[in-house]
Every structure is written in structure tokens, then in C-alpha cells.
C-alpha positions in Angstrom: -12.9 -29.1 -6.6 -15.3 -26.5 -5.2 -13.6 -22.3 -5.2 -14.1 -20.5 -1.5 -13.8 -17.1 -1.3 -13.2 -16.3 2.3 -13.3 -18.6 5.4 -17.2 -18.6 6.3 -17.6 -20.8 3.7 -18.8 -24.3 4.8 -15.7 -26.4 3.9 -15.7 -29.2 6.2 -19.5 -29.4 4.9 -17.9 -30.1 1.0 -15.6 -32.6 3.0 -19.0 -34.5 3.8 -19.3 -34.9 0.2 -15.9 -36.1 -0.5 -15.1 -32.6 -2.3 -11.8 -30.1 -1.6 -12.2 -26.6 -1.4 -9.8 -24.4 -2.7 -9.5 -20.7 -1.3 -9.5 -18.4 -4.7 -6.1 -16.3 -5.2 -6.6 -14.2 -7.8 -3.8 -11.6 -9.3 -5.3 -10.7 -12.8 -3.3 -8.9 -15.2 -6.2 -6.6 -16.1 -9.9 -6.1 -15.5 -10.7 -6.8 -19.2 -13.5 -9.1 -18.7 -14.7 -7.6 -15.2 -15.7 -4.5 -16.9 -17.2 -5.6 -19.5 -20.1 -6.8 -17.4 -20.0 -5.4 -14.1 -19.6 -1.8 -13.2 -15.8 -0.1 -13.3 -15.8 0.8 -9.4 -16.7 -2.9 -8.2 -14.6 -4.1 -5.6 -11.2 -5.2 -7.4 -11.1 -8.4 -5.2 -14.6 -9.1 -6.5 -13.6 -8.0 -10.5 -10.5 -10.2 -9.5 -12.3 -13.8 -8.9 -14.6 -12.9 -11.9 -11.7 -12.7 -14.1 -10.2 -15.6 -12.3 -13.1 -17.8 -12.8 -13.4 -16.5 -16.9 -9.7 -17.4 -17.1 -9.0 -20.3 -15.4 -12.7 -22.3 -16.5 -13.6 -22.8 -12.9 -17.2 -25.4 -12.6 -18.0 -25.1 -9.4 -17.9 -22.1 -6.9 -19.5 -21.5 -3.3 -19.9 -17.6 -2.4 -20.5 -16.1 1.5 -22.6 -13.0 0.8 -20.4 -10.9 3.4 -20.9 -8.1 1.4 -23.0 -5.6 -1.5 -19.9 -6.4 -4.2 -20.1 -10.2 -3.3 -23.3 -10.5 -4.1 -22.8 -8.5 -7.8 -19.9 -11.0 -8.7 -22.2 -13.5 -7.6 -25.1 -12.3 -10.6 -22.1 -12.3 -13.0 -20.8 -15.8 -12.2 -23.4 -17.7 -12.1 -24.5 -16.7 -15.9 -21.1 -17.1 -16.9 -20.1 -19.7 -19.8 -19.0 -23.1 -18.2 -19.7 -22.4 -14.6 -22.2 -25.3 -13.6 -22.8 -24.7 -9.8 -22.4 -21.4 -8.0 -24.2 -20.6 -4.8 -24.5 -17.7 -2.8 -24.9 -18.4 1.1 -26.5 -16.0 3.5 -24.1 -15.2 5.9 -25.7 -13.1 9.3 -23.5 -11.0 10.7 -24.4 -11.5 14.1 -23.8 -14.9 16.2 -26.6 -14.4 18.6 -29.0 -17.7 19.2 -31.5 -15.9 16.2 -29.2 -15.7 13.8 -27.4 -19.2 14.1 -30.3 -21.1 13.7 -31.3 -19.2 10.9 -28.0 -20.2 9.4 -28.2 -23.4 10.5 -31.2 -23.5 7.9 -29.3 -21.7 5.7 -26.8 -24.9 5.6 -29.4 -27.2 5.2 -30.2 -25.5 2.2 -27.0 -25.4 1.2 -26.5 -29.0 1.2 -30.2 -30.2 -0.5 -28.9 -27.7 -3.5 -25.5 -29.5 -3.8 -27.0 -33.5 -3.4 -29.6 -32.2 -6.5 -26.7 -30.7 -8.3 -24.2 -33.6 -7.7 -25.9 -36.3 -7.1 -23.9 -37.5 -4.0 -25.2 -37.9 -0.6 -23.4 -35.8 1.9 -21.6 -37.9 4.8 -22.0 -36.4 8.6 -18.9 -38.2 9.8 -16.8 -37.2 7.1 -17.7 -33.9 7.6 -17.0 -33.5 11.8 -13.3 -35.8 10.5 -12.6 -32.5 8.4 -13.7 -30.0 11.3 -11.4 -31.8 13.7 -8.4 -31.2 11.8 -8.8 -27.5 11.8 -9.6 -27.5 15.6 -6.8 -25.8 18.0 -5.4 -22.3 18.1 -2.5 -22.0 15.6 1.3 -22.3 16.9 2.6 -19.6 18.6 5.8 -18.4 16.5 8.6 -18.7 17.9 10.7 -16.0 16.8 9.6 -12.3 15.4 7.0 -12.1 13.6 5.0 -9.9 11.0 1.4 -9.5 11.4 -1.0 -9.3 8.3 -4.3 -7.8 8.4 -7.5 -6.6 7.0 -8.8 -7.7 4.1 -7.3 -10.6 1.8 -3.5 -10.3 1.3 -3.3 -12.7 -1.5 0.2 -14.5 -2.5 1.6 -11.9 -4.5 1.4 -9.3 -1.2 2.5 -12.3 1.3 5.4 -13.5 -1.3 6.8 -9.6 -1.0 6.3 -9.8 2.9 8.5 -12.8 3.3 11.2 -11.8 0.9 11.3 -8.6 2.7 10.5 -9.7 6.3 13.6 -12.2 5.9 13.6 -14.2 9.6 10.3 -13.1 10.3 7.1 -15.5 10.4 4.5 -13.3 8.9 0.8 -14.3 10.4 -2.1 -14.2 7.8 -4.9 -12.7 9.8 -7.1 -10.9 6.9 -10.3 -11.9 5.9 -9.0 -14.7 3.4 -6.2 -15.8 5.8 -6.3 -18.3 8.7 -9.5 -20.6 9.7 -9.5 -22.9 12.8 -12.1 -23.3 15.5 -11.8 -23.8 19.5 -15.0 -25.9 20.0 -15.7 -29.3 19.9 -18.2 -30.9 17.8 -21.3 -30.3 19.6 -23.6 -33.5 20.2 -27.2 -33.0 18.7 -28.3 -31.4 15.3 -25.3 -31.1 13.1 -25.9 -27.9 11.5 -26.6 -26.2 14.5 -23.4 -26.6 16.8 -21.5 -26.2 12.9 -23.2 -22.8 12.4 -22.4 -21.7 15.1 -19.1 -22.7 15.4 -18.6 -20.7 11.6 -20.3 -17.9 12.9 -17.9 -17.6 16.3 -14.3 -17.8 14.8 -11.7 -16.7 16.8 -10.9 -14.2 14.0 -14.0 -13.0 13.0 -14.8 -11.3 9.8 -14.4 -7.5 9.9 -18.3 -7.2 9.3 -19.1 -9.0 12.0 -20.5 -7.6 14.9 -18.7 -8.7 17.0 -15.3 -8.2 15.7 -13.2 -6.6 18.4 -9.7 -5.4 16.8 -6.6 -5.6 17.0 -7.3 -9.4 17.9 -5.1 -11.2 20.4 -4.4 -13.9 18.4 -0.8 -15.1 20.6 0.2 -13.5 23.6 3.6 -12.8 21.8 3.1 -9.4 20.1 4.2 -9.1 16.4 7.0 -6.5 15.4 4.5 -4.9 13.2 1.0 -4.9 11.6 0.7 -4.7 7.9 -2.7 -3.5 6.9 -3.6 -4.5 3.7 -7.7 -3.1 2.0 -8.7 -4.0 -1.4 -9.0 -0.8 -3.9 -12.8 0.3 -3.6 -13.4 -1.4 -0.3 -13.9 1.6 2.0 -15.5 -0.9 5.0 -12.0 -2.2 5.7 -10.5 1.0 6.1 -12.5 1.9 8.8 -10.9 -0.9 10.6 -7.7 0.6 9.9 -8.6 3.3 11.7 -9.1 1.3 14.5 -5.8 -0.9 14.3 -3.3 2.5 13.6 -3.7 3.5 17.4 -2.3 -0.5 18.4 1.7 -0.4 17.4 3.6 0.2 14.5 1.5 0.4 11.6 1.5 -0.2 7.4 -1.3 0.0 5.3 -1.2 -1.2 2.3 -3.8 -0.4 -0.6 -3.9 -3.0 -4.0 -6.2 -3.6 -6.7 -4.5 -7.8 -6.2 -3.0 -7.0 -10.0 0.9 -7.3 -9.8 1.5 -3.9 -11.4 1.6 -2.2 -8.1 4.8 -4.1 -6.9 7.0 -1.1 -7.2 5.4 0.8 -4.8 4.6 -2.4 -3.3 8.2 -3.5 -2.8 9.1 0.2 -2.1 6.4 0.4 1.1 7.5 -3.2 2.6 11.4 -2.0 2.8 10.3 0.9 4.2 8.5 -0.4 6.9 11.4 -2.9 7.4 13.7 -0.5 7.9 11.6 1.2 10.2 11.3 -1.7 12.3 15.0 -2.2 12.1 16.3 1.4 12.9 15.8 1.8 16.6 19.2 2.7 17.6 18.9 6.4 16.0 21.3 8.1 13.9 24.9 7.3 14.2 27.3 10.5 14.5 29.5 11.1 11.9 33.1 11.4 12.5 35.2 14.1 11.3 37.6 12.6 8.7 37.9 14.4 5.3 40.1 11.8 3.4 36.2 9.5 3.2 34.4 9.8 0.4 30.7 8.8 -0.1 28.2 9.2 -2.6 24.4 9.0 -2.4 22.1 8.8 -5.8 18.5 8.9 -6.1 17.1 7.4 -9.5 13.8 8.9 -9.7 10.8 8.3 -12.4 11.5 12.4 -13.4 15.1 13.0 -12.5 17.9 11.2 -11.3 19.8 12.9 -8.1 23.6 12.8 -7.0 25.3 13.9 -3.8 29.0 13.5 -2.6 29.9 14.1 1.0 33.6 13.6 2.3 33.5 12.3 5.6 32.9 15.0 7.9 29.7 15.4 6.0 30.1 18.5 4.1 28.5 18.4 0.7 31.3 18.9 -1.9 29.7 17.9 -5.4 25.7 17.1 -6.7 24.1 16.7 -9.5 20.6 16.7 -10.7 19.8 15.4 -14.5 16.7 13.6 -16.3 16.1 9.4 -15.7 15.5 9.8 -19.5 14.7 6.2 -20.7 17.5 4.1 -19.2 17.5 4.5 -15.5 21.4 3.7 -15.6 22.4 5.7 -18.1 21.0 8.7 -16.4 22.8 7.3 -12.6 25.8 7.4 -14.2 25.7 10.8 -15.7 24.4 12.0 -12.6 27.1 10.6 -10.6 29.6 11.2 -13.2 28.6 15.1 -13.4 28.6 15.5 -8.9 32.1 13.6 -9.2 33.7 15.7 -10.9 32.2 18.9 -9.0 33.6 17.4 -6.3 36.8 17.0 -7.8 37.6 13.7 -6.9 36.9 10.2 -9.2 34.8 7.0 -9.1 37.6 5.1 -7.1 38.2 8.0 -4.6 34.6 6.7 -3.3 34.4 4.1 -0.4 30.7 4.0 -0.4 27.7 4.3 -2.7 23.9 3.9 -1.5 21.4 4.1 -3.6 17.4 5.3 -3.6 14.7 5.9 -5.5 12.1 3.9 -7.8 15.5 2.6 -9.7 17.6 1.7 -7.0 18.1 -1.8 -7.7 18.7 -1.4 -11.4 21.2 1.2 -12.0 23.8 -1.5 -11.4 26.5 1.0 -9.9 26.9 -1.4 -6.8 26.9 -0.6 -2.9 23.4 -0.5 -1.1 19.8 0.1 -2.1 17.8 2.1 0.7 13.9 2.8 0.5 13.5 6.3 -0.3 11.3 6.9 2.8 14.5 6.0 4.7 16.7 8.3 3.1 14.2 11.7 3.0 14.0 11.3 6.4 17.4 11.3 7.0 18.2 14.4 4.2 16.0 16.4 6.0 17.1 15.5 9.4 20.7 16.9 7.8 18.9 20.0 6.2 16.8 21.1 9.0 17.4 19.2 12.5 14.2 20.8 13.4 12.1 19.2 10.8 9.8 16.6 11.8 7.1 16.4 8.8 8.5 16.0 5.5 6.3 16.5 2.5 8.1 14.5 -0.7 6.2 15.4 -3.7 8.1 13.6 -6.3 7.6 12.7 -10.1 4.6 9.7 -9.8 4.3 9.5 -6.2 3.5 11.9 -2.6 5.1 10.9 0.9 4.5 12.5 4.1 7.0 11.1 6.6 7.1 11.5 10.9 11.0 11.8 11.7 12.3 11.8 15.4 14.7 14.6 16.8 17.3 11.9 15.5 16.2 11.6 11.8 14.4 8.3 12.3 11.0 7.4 10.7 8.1 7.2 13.1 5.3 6.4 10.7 5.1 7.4 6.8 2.1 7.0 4.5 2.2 7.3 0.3 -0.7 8.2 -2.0 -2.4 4.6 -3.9 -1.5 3.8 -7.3 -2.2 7.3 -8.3 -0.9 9.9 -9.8 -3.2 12.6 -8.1 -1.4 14.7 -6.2 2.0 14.5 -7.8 4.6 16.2 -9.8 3.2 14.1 -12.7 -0.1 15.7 -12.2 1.3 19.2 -11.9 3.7 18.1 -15.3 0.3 17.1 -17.3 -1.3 20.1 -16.3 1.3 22.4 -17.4 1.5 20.5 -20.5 -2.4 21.4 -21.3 -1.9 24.8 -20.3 0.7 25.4 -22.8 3.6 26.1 -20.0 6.8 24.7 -18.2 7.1 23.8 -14.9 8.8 26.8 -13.7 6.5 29.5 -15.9 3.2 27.9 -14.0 4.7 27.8 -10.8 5.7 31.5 -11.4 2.3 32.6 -13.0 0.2 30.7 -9.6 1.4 33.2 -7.8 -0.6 35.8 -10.0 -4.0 34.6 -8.9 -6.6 36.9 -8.2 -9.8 34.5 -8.2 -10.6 31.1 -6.4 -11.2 28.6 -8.9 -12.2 25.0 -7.7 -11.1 21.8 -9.8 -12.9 19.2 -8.4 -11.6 16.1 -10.1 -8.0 14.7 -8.3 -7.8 12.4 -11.4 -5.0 13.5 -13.7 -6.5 12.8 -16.7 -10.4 14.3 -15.6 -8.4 17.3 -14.2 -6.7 17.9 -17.5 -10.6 17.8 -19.3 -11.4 20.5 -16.5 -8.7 22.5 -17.4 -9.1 22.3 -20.9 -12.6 23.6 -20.4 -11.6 26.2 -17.9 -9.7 27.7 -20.9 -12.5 27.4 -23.0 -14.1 30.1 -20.5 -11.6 32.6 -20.6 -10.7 31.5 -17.2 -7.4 33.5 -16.5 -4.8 31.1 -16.2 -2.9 31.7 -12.9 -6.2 31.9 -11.3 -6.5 28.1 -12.7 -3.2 27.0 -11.6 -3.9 28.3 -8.2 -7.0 25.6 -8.6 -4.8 23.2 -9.6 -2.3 23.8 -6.6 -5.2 23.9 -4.1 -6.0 20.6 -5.1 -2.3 19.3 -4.4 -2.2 21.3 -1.7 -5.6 19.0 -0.2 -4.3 15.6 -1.5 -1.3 16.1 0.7 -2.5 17.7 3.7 -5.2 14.7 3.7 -2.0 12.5 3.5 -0.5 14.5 6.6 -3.3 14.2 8.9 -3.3 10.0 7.5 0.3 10.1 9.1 -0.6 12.0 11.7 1.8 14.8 10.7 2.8 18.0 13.0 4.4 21.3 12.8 8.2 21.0 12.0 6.8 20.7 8.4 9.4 20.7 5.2 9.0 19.6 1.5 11.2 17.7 -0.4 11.3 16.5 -4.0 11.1 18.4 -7.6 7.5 20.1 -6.2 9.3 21.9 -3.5 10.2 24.6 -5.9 6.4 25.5 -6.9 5.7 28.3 -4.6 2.7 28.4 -5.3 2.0 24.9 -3.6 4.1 25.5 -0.8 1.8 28.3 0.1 -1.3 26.4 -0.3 -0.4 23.7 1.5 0.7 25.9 4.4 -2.7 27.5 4.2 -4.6 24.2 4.5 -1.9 22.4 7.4 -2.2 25.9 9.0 1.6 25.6 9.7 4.7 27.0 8.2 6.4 24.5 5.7 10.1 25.1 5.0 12.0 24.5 1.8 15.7 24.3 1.8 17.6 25.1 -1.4 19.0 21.5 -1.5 14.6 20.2 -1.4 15.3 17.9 -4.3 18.6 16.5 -3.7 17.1 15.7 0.1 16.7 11.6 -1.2 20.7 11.4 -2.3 21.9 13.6 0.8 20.7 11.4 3.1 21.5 8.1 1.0 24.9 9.6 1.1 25.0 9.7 5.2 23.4 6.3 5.0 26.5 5.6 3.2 29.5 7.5 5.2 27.6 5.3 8.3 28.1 2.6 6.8 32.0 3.4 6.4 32.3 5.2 9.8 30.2 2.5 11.7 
């Protein structure tokens, strides 16, 4: 068994020598082994099939050298402990005349390298059988479909998209993803017709030259594209850029671990719901005797909102997640109920939200919280078309219509830059609460510049800062400019516009409110309800759902 690690790899040349090739999928639970001899900001795919290859005992692996980070996992493999064959191909990224028959020798190579190391002779015939079978563009689907993209999506990504994509074929078109060929076997010099016919796929590699996206794979268009890049792989973001301006739109950062499938999951729904929503926001009827309840379970605090059914707010409730995410839904609903005045089985709808959603266990619906901002703040400002959510571990900037629906959203990477967590570890290193720096920020008299977005290298700036005397509001203001930045820089990702209003616990800080006007050069409204704005509008998703 020979490991492939994209689809330039000569496969149907290992069929020659009676060999299967097997397309790595790695999901590591850490980068223990990566890091101890390669350098920490290495492409995570690349750290990935090194600790793949250490874990799993692999013999034999065939590299394409598509790129700087390939060819470093490449020096690490081949040294490693039980790893008897590993070979690095040239791959040209041009298909001109040139540059196939260079290839072409390249193969050759290939194949003299593999006869002394195995001991077999390769088979021509056996190898054109094996290209035959992957010749022929791939069935058009024939119902919706999901489109995925950029660079490799792995199992655990494409597992999410089909549990949440339900009905929908979902078409692997990332760099890992499908290989088939148009041409026929040319007559003549075997590696010559076969290079080039590696070098011209119909979905060429996004560092090829002559890569034209989006690709018109079928002449049916998918529902949506999800974008997936590998964490530090910048080159497939630029492609991104280029596939954004072609339909609707997700992209999706991982690092191929599965501890990212919270936001994971959270990001797929979103998009889903997205997709489904195109018949706007239904109207509410005016009938008092409904009752409906919206609660937002949050990694900081836990949200609740009841609504009778001419949507008029009658009870909320904002309390800590604490340890037990249900525990602190039920107090919070528990505490709004009985503002409201009415009990539990008064209620003929709950929806739920948040990080939690699907593990507070207090029944009805679970909606994304993208979903249900957008629909608060549709509810708390029908004017609003922006909405900045900075909550506990992650930021959101979310495009609404004039009817509350989501247009396009983006959400910072598995970060906590940026975030009320962020702001939280600051104010713990400072010596203050929440409220007494976002009081003191305003104080500032003198522009001080912290240049690390990392919580935990901000927090040693800080602590240094102090060290100098610096005076503190005049470091908060530092610390809110650098909010401020993350989140504008997630605005213009979304392609934001003026109709701007924050949501989430960070709405209160004035201090970053003003900062962040400063750098989207736009006024940025806060409504007193800000951080109830994910339960308000998971309580109209849930008087809808009554009302129909």
C-alpha cells in the first residue's frame, strides 16, 4: 500500500506495479510529534500526515512537491523510524509542451527508484487498465447539491457537511478531492501522453497556472460553495478571494484536528439555514394568549427571553453558563418566567441558541446563533444591516436584509483574539472587572499600540506595559484598538456596510464601540437589550414557528 497526498500523484503508475494507493486523511488529536521536529507554524495539513505516518507506522509514501511545506514534511518523513520508501516528485506547475516532458522524465525517474526499491517490474498495461477506470467526467447530481472547495476537506469536514446538508449531494472539489481525466491514452511514449494528462486535470491544483476558478465542473450550479483552507496555508485564501464574488459563499478555516467541531458544526447550520431561509421573515400576528421563549446558552453567560405572541418582550434573564450548561438554561429560563409572570407550561414554544444549544435538554428547536442575531437585531433596529456579535470565545459580523435574513456572515478562526475572552484575560492581568476597564478606557490620554492579537502574548505585553508605568486606561484603549481592528477586518471579510450594530456581552464596553466606529468610519448602534439580541430573536424564531 503506497500513501498519496493529493491527486498529482502517479497512481495508475503504482497500479503498473500491482500496488494500491491510498489518499492520506489525517485528523490528529494533537501536533505532539510534528513539533517536535518541524517548525510550530508548518502547514497543519503537512504537521497532520507527519503525525499520521508516526502514528499509524506507514512503509511506504509518494509526495507531489506542490508546495514549500510539502517539501519540509517530506525531510521529516523520510528520516523517520520505519518509513522504508518515501519519494518526493517534482511537480511543474505549468502544462506547457516544456514542462510535460520534463515531467515525463520526472516519472521515469520515479519508476527506476521504485523497481530498485521493490524489486518488481512495473507493467505498462496494467497501468493504462487503471487510467481507464478513472476516465469520464463525474455524474452530474441529480438533485441539490453542496459544493466543496479549496484545499483538502478531509472526512471529519465532509462527515459534518452531509449530516448537515441532509438531501444534498455535497461535491468534493478541493485539492485532495476528486481525480478523473477526459483523454484517452495517447499512443506513443507512455510517460509522455500520462504526464500530461496529470498535468491537465479538469480540476487543476490551485497552484497551477492555469487554474481558472470557480470551475464549471456540471452545468447544474450547486446551492452553495463551502470554502474550506488549511490553518497556515495563506495561498488558498487567495483563491477564496476569487470564489466569494461566484454565489453564496462559506469559508471554512481547520487545523484537520476534530477539536474545532463546535464552531465547525456551528458555521455548517448557519450556512444551512441561510440557504434555506429565502422566503424572508414571517409577520407575527397579534395574539397575546401565545407564549414563547428564546434562550441562548453561551460559553460566558446563558440568555433568556419571553415574548407573548404579539411580540412584546415581557420577561429576560441573563445569568452565568457556570460549569453545567443546563443548569445555568434552566435558571435562566426559570428567572425570565417568572418576570414574565407566567410558568414553564404556559409556553407553546422554546428555541434554542448558542454554543450549548443541543445540550441543555429543555426540548423545542436548536437554531445557529448566526440565525438568530440576525433576527434580534432585525427586531431591535429594523434599520440594522451589520451586526457586530462579540461574544465570550468567539466574534461574528453578520449581512441582514431589510427583512432580518442573513446575506453572508463570517466568524474569527479557532481564536480567541478579538473576543470577550480576550478582553476578560486582560482585565484579569490588569487587576480589574469588566465593567471598571471598560469605564477607565474611556480615560485615555495617550495611544498605546499592542501589537500581538494573541490572548496569551497580549497579556505578556500588558504585563510589561505595567512594568513601565504605562497609565492603565491609556493601555486599555490599546487593548480596545486591537479589538476594534480584529473586527473591522472581519467586517470588510463580510463585506459589511453602514447600518452597523453590536450585539453580545462586548456591546456594553464603550470604549470598543467607539474604536470600532473610528476604524469602520460609521456609526455603530447599541440597543439596551445588545446581549439578549441571540434569545430575542430565538424567541421570534419560536412564536413563527407557533403562528406559521
Amino acid at each position: 500500500m503506497i500513501c498519496t497526498s493529493c491527486r498529482y500523484a502517479p497512481e495508475e503508475i503504482m497500479a503498473g506495479f500491482d500496488q494500491e494507493c491510498v489518499r492520506l486523511d489525517p485528523h490528529p488529536v494533537s501536533f505532539a510529534c510534528a513539533e517536535s521536529c518541524s517548525h510550530p507554524n508548518l502547514c497543519s495539513f503537512a504537521k497532520a500526515i507527519i503525525e499520521e505516518v508516526s502514528r499509524k507506522h506507514y512503509e511506504e509514501i509518494v509526495l507531489t512537491d506542490c508546495c514549500d511545506a510539502t517539501r519540509r514534511m517530506f525531510d521529516v518523513l523520510k528520516h523517520m523510524d520505519g518509513v522504508k520508501f518515501c519519494y518526493l516528485l517534482s511537480l511543474p506547475h505549468k502544462n506547457t509542451e516544456s514542462e510535460t516532458a520534463w515531467f515525463a522524465e520526472e516519472l521515469k525517474d520515479f519508476v527506476k527508484a521504485y523497481e530498485a526499491y521493490s524489486h518488481r517490474t512495473f507493467d505498462e498495461t496494467k497501468a493504462i487498465q487503471a487510467y481507464r477506470k478513472k476516465m469520464g467526467m463525474p455524474q452530474e447530481p441529480e438533485g441539490k447539491y453542496i459544493r466543496l472547495a479549496g484545499a483538502h476537506g478531509g472526512s471529519l469536514l465532509k462527515e459534518e457537511m452531509k449530516k448537515t446538508f441532509a438531501g444534498y449531494e455535497i461535491s468534493d472539489e478541493t485539492c485532495t478531492g476528486k481525480r478523473f481525466f477526459l483523454d484517452d491514452p495517447g499512443k506513443g511514449d507512455f510517460y509522455g501522453w500520462y504526464a500530461a494528462a496529470l498535468l491537465n486535470q479538469p480540476l487543476p491544483c490551485m497552484r497551477m497556472w492555469h487554474h481558472d476558478h470557480p470551475v464549471p465542473l456540471y452545468e447544474k450550479k450547486p446551492e452553495g460553495t463551502v470554502y474550506h483552507t488549511i490553518k497556515f496555508c495563506d495561498y488558498y485564501g487567495f483563491g477564496y478571494m476569487e470564489e466569494k464574488q461566484a454565489g453564496r459563499i462559506l469559508k471554512i478555516e481547520t487545523d484537520t484536528t476534530p477539536q474545532s467541531n463546535g464552531q465547525l458544526k456551528t458555521r455548517l447550520e448557519a450556512f444551512q439555514e441561510e440557504l434555506r431561509m429565502t422566503e424572508g421573515v414571517k409577520k407575527i400576528r397579534a395574539d397575546g394568549r401565545v407564549y414563547a421563549a428564546g434562550v441562548d446558552s453561551g460559553s460566558t453567560s446563558t440568555d433568556a427571553c419571553i415574548m407573548d405572541g404579539t411580540g412584546k418582550i415581557l420577561g429576560t434573564a441573563i445569568v452565568p453558563t457556570g460549569a453545567g450548561v443546563k443548569d445555568g438554561a434552566d435558571q435562566a429560563l426559570h428567572t425570565a418566567l417568572a418576570e414574565a409572570g407566567i410558568k414553564a407550561e404556559d409556553l407553546s414554544a422554546v428555541v434554542t441558541t448558542g454554543y450549548g444549544r443541543s445540550s441543555i435538554g429543555i426540548g423545542g428547536k436548536a437554531v445557529t446563533e448566526i440565525t438568530c442575531h440576525a433576527r434580534g437585531a432585525h427586531y431591535l433596529d429594523p434599520k440594522a444591516r451589520t451586526v457586530i456579535d462579540i461574544g465570550g470565545q468567539d466574534s461574528k459580523v453578520i449581512v441582514i436584509d431589510e427583512n432580518g435574513r442573513v446575506e453572508n456572515f463570517v466568524m474569527n478562526d479557532k481564536c480567541a483574539a478579538g473576543t470577550g475572552r480576550f478582553l476578560e484575560m486582560q482585565a484579569r492581568a490588569l487587576g480589574l472587572s469588566l465593567d471598571d476597564m471598560s469605564r477607565l478606557g474611556l480615560k485615555w490620554k495617550k495611544n498605546v499600540e499592542i501589537s500581538s492579537m494573541c490572548t496569551v502574548f497580549a497579556e505578556s505585553e500588558v504585563v510589561s506595559l505595567v512594568a513601565e508605568n504605562t497609565a492603565v486606561p491609556d493601555i486599555i484603549h490599546g487593548l480596545n484598538q486591537s479589538v476594534a481592528s480584529k473586527t473591522a477586518g472581519l467586517a470588510a471579510r463580510a463585506r459589511g456596510h453602514a447600518g452597523y450594530m453590536m450585539s453580545g456581552g462586548v456591546a456594553r464596553n464603550e470604549g470598543v464601540r467607539k474604536c470600532l466606529e473610528e476604524k469602520l468610519g460609521a456609526k455603530v448602534s447599541v440597543s439596551p437589550y445588545a446581549q439578549l439580541c441571540g434569545a430575542i430573536g430565538a424567541a421570534l424564531l419560536a412564536l413563527e414557528s407557533v403562528q406559521g
